[in-house]
N, C-alpha and C positions, 0 to 999 in steps of 0.2 A: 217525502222520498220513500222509495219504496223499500222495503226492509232486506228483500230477499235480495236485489242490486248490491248492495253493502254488502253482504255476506260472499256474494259471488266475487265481486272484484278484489278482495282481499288475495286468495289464493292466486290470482293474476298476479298481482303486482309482487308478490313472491317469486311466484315462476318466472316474470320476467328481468327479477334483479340477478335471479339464479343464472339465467343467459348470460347477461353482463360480464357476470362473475366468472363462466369458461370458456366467455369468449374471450376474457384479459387473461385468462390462463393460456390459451391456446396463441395468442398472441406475443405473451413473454416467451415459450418455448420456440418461435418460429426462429427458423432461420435467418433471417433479416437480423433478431433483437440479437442471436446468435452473434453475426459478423459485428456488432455494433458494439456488443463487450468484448469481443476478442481488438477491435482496434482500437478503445479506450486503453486497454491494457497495454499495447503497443504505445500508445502518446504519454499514457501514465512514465512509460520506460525511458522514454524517450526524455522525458521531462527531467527526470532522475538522473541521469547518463551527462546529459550538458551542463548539470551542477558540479563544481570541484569545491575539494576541500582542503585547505593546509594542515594538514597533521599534525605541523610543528608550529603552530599561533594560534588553530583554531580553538576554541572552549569548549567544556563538555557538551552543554546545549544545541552547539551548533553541530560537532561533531554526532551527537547520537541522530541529529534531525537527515545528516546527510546521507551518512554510510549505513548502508542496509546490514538489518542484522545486527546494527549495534545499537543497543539502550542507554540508556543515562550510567550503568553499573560499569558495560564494555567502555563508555566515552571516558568513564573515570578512571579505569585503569590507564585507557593509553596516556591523558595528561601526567597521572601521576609516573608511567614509566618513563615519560619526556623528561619531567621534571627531574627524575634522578639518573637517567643516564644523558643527557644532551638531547641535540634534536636528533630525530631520524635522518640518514642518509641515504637509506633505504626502504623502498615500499616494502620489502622481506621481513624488517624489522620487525615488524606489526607480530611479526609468529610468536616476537617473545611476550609478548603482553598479553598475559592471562584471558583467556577466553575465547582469544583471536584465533582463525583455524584458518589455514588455508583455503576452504569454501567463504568464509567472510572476507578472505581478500580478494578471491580472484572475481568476486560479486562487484567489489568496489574499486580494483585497479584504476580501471579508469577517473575515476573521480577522485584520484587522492594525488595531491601534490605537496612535495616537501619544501618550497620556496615561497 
């Protein structure tokens, strides 16, 4: 084979992985991949939103997995402040439970149920 072939085709196949490489850049920036994250985001919410939760049964785990905003730390306050005043009768209640802000309720009203 001939030697000077070899040496040639190297910098080819550089050059054309390097296309590849901005033509998938140019392709995740389009428009298209655009609309396609903005309405996974939308299903993501969506998905979130048709979940409820019982505030007054459910467990830490479940609780931090549902209500946004709240971690394992947030889920353990709220069971422990069930546990020592009754159950919630209120979705407002949440304010008293350490951490809880009125942005982490009004995030999650719809998804919390006290029955």
């Amino acid at each position: 084979m001939n030697k000077s072939l070899v040496k040639r085709s190297q910098p080819l196949k550089i050059a054309q992985l390097f296309s590849v490489f901005i033509l998938g850049l140019i392709l995740v920036g389009s428009p298209a991949s655009r609309l396609h994250a903005e309405q996974t985001k939308v299903d993501d919410v969506s998905a979130i939103v048709s979940v409820t939760v019982n505030i007054n049964s459910a467990p830490v785990d479940e609780l931090a997995e549902a209500l946004l905003g709240v971690g394992i730390n947030k889920a353990q306050a709220i069971v422990e402040y069930r546990d020592q005043n009754g159950p919630f009768t209120d979705k407002n209640q949440l304010l008293n439970v350490k951490g809880i802000g009125e942005a982490t309720l009004r995030k999650n009203s719809s998804v919390i149920m006290l029955k």
